[in-house]
C-alpha positions as CSV (number, residue, x, y, z in Angstrom):
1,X,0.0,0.0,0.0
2,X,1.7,3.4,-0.4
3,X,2.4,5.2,2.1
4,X,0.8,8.6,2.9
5,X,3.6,10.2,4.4
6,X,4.4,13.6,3.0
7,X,8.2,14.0,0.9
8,X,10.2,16.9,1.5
9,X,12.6,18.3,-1.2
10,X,16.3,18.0,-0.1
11,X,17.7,21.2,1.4
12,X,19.5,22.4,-1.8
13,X,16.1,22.1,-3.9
14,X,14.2,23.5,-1.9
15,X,12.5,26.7,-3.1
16,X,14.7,29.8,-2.4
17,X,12.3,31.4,-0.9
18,X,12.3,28.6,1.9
19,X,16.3,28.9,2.1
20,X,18.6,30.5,5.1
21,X,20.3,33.8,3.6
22,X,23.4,33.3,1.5
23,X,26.4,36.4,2.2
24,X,29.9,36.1,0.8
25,X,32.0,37.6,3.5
26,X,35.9,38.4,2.2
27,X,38.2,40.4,4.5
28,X,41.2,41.8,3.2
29,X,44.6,42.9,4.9
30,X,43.4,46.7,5.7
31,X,43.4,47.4,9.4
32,X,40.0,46.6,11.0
33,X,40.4,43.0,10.7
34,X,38.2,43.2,14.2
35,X,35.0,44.1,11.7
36,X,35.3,41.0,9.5
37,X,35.6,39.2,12.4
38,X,32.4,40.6,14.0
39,X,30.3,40.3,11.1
40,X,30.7,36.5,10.9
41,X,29.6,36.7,14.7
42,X,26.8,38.1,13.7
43,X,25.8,36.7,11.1
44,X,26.5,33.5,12.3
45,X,24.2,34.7,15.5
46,X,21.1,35.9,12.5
47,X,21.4,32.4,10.7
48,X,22.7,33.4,7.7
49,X,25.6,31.1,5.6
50,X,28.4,32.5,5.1
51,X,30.9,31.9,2.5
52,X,34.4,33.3,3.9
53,X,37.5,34.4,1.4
54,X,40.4,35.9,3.3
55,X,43.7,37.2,1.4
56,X,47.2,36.4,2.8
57,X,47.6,39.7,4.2
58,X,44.4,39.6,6.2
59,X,45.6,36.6,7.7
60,X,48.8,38.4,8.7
61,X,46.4,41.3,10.1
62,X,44.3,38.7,12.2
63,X,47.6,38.0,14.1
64,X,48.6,41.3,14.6
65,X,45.9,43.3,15.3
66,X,43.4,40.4,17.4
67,X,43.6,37.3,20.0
68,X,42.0,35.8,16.5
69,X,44.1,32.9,14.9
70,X,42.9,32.7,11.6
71,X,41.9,29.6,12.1
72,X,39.3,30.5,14.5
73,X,37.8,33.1,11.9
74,X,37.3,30.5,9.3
75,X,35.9,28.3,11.9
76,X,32.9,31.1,12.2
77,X,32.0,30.5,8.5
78,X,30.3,27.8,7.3
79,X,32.0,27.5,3.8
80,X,35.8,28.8,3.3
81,X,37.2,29.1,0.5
82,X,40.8,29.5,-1.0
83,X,41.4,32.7,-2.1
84,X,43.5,31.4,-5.5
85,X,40.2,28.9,-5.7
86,X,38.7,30.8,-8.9
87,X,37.0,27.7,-9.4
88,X,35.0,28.0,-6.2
89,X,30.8,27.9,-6.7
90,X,31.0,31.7,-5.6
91,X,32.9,32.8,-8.9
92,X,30.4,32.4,-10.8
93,X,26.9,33.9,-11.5
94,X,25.1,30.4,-11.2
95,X,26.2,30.5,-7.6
96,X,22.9,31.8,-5.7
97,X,23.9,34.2,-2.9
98,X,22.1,37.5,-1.6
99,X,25.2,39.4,-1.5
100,X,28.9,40.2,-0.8
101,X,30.7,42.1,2.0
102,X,34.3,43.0,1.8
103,X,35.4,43.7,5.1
104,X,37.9,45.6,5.6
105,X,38.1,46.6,2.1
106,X,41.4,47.8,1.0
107,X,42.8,50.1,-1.5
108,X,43.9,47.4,-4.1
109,X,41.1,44.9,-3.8
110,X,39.2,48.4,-4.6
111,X,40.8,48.9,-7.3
112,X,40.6,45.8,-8.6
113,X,37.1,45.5,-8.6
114,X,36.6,49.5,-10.3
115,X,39.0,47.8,-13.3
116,X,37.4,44.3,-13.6
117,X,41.0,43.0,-13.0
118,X,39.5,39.7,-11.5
119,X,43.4,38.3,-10.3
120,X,41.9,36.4,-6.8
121,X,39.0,35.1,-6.0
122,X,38.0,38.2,-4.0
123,X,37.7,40.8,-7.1
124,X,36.2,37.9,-9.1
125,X,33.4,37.3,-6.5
126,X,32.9,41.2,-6.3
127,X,32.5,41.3,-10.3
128,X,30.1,38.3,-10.0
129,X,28.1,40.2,-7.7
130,X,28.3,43.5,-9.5
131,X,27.5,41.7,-13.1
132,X,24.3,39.9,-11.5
133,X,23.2,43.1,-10.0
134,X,23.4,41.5,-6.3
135,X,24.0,43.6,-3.1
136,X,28.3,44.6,-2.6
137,X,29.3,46.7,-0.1
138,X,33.0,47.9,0.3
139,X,33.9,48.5,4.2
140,X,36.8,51.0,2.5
141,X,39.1,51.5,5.0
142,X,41.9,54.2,4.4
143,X,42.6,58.0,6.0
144,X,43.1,60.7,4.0
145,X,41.5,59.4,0.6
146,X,43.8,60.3,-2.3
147,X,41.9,61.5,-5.5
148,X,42.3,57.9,-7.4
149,X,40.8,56.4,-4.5
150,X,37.8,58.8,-5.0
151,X,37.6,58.3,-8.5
152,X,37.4,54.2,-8.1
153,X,34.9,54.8,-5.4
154,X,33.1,56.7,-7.5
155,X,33.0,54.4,-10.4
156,X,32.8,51.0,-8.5
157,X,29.5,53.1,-6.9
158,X,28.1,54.1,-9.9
159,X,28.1,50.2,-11.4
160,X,26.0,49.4,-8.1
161,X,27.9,48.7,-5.2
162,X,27.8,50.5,-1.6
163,X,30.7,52.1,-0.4
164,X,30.5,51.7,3.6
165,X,33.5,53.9,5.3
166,X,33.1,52.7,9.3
167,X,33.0,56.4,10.7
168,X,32.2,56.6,14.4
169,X,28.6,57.5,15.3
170,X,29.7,59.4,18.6
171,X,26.2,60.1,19.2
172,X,26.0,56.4,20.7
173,X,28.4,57.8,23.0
174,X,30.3,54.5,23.3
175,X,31.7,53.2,26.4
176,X,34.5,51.5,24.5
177,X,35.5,50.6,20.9
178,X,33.6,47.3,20.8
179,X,30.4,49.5,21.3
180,X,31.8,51.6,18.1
181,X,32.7,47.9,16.0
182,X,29.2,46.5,16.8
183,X,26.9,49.6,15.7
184,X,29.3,50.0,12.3
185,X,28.5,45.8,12.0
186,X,25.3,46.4,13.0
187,X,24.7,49.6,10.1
188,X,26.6,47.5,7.6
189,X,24.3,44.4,7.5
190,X,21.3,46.5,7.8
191,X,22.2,47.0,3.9
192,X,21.2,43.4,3.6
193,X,17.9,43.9,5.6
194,X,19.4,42.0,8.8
195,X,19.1,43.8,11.9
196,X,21.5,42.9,14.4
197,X,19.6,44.5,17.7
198,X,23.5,44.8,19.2
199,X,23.7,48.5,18.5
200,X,21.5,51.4,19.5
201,X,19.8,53.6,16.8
202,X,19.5,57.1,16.5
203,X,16.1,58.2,17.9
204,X,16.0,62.3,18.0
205,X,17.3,64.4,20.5
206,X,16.7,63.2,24.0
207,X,17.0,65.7,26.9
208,X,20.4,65.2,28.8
209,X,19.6,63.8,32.6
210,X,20.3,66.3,35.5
């Protein structure tokens, strides 16, 4: 007799609707390697997979600048991924994701992307996203901005993606510079319509208590 019992699709055919959030997270060797790190936290906390590229420099970075080993960062995603792999599913179009976050972003892997010079899997995952019209933001991090830096932000901006600059909201009036990291985390993945609820949101002037 057959049996009544309702089939379920596997996990990877299931309708996309249905699935967990897909977000490409690269960090580069820029200082901040602290906001990479927390944006895998939190995603990680908000159920999205993540897909984690990390360049040799940001590896170095990791060391210097955090208790991190960077094998405890690639531990936080669920998929790493080599970043001479250009054969990965993320470098190519096919590859469903909701979006890409380079984090920190430097100044080459900036310029890479404005020129299309797809040399790493970084740039080329950046292009893929930029070419399927998907959601990349640029956590550029660099002080004072030369004029080419403008110009490729400007250009890499106008072919869709977001440049994100983590500038301190002081009006949080943070207690120390994790408060700062989470609400810059926090404002960075509300451009992929995940709210965090770690950071405190601007909510008009509020009278100072005597």
């Amino acid at each position: 007799m057959p049996s009544t019992k309702a089939t379920q699709n596997p996990p990877e055919q299931q309708p996309s609707s249905q699935r967990c959030k897909r977000i490409v997270v690269a960090i580069t060797g820029a200082t901040g390697a602290t906001l990479g790190i927390k944006a895998l936290i939190a995603l990680r906390k908000l159920n999205v997979k993540t897909h984690l590229v990390m360049s040799q420099w940001a590896e170095a970075t990791i060391k210097y600048e955090t208790d991190y080993h960077p094998s405890n960062v690639k531990a936080l995603a669920d998929h790493t991924h080599s970043i001479h792999d250009m054969a990965a599913p993320i470098s190519s179009g096919s590859f469903k994701a909701d979006g890409m976050i380079i984090v920190p972003c430097s100044m080459k892997t900036l310029a890479a992307i404005n020129t299309g010079f797809c040399d790493d899997l970084i740039s080329r995952t950046a292009d893929v996203m930029l070419k399927e019209r998907r959601r990349l933001v640029l956590v550029a991090r660099e002080t004072p901005l030369s004029s080419i830096h403008l110009r490729n932000m400007l250009e890499v901006s106008n072919a869709g993606a977001i440049i994100f600059p983590p500038v301190p909201a002081y009006y949080i009036r943070a207690s120390s510079v994790d408060d700062l990291v989470d609400q810059s985390v926090g404002r960075m993945l509300d451009l992929f319509d995940l709210d965090t609820g770690d950071f405190a949101r601007w909510e008009g002037w509020k009278t100072a208590k005597r």
